[in-house]
C-alpha positions as CSV (number, residue, x, y, z in Angstrom):
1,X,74.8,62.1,58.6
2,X,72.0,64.6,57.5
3,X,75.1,66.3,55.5
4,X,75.8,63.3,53.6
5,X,71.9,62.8,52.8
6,X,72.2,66.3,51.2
7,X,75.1,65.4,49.3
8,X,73.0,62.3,47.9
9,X,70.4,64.2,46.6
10,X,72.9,67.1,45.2
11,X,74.2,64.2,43.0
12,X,71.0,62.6,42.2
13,X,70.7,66.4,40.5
14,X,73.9,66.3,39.0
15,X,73.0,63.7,36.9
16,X,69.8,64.8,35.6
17,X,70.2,65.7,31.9
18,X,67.8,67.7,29.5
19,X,67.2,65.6,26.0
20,X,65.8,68.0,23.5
21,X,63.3,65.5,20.7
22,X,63.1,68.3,17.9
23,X,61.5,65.1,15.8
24,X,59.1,63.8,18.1
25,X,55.5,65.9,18.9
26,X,54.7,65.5,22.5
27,X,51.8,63.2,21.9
28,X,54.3,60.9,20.4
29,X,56.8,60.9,23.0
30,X,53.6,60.1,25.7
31,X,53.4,57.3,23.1
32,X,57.2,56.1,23.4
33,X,56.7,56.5,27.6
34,X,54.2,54.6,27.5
35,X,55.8,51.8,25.6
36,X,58.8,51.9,27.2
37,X,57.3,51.5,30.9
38,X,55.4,48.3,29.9
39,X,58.8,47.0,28.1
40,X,60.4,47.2,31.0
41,X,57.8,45.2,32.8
42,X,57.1,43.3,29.9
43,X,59.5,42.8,27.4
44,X,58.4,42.7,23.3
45,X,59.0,39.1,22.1
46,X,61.9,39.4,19.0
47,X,59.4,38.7,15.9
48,X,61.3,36.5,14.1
49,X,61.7,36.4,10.2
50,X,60.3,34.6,8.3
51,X,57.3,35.8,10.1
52,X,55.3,33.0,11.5
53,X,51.7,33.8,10.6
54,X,50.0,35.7,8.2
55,X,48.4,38.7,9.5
56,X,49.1,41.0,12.7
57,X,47.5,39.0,15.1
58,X,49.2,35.8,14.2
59,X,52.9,37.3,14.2
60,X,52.2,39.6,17.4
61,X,51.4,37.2,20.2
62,X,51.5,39.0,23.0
63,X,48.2,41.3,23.9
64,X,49.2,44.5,25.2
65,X,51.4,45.3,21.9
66,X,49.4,43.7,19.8
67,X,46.6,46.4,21.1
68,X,49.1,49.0,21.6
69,X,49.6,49.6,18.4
70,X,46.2,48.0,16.9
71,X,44.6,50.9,18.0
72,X,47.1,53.5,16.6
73,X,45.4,55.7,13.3
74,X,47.8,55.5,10.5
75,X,49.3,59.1,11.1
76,X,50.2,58.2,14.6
77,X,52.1,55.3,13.4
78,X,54.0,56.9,11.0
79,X,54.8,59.3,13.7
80,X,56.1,56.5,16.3
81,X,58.3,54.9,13.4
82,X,60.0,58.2,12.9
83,X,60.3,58.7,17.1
84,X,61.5,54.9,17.2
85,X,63.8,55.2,14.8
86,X,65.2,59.1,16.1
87,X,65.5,57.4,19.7
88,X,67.0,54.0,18.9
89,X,64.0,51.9,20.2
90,X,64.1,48.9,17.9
91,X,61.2,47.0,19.9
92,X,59.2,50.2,19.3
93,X,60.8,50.1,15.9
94,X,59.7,46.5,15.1
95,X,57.0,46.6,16.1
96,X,55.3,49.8,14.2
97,X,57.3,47.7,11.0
98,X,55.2,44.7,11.8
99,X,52.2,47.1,11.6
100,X,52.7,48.7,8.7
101,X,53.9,45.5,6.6
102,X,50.5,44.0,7.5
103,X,48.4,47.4,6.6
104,X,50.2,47.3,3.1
105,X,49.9,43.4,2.3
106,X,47.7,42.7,-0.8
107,X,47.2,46.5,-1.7
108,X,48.1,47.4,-5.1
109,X,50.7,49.7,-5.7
110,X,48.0,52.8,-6.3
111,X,46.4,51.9,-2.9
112,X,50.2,51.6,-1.4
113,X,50.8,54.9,-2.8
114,X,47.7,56.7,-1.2
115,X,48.5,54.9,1.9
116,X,51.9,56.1,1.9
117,X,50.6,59.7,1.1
118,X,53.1,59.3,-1.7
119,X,52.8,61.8,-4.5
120,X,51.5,60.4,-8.2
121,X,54.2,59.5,-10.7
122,X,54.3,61.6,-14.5
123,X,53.8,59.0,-16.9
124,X,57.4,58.9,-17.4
125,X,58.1,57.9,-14.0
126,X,55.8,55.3,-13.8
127,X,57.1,53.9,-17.1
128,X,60.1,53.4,-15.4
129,X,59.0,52.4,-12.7
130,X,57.1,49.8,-14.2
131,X,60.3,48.5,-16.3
132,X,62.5,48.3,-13.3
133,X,60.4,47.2,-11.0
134,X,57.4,45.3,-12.3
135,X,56.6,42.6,-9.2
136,X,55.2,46.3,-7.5
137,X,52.9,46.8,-10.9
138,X,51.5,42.9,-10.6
139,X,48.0,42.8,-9.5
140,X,47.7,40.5,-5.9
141,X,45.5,37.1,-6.1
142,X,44.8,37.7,-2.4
């Protein structure tokens, strides 16, 4: 019997496999743990589209994600959209998205742009940019 019990934990070994996250900075992936330990207790809520309210709070009923990502500085977030969407985690994935669409509503495209840490267009760009897509241009009543 103790043989056997050796053999057990030979196999529990055996199955033990190394993941290499090039992407993902290690105060990310304690990030992702986290996450993924309450969703296993706790499992996200699908946020359905349309979304049903019109700020974070209202879309994102349920506490602990709501704060998990409430909290997060805009960097980090951007960093746990790229991890979610290396690793597959759509929850994760969704629910940095839900985040971020809220952080952006009623900025103008200059403050989207800064937010985005996108660079400036030449005037040439923004010409275009302006001609093809002019809803982004239109200042927001809100």
């Amino acid at each position: 019997d103790d043989d056997d019990d050796d053999d057990d934990d030979d196999d529990a070994a055996a199955e033990v496999k190394e993941v290499t996250l090039l992407k993902v900075t290690s105060r990310c992936l304690e990030k992702v743990v986290e996450f993924l330990k309450h969703h296993h207790t706790e499992k996200m809520n699908e946020i359905p589209m349309p979304l049903p309210g019109n700020n974070f709070d209202e879309c994102m009923q349920q506490e602990w994600y709501r704060n998990f990502v409430g909290d997060m500085d805009r960097d980090m977030i951007f960093e746990i959209l790229g991890a979610a969407n290396y690793m597959n985690i759509k929850p994760l994935l969704d629910l940095a998205c839900l985040r971020v669409t809220f952080e952006l509503t009623g900025k103008t495209a200059e403050e989207i742009r800064v937010y985005l840490n996108l660079p400036e267009l030449t005037p040439e760009e923004e010409a275009k940019a302006r001609e093809e897509h002019a809803w982004i241009f239109e200042e927001s009543n809100n």
